[in-house]
Phi, psi and omega in degrees: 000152157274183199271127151094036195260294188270123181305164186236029134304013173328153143187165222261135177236175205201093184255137162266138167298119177253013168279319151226029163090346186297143197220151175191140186241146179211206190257143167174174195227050186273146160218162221237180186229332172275151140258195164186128145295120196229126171038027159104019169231172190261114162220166197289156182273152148220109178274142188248157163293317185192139198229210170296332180312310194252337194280134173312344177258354162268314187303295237080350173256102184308077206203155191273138170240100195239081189276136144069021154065061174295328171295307177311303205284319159335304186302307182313324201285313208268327206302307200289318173258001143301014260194000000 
């Protein structure tokens, strides 16, 4: 690998699904401005759209996830540079 690439700010973080509440914790050096209390400790939050937990290809279970009209906004956004 190379030398001087990678962050070295690792620290245990707490990402939540908020599509059903599953919270897990793991290492990463993404950063948040929220906690949350996880298993009787403080850690910083990263809320996820979808995690394995939710995704139709781990579940089997098919279904639309349109948080806040994500579709919507794409189109809106995009719409100006199509023209």
């Amino acid at each position: 690998m190379r030398k001087d690439i990678h962050p070295e700010d690792y620290r245990l973080v707490a990402f939540k699904d908020m599509t059903n509440d599953y919270t897990f914790v793991c290492r990463s050096s993404t950063a948040s401005n929220e906690t949350i209390m996880h298993e009787g400790a403080e850690y910083p939050l990263i809320k996820l759209d979808i995690s394995y937990k939710s995704h139709p290809f781990f579940t089997g279970i098919v279904k639309f996830v349109d948080t806040a009209g994500r579709i919507d906004k794409f189109n809106s956004r995009y719409a100006k540079t199509k023209k």
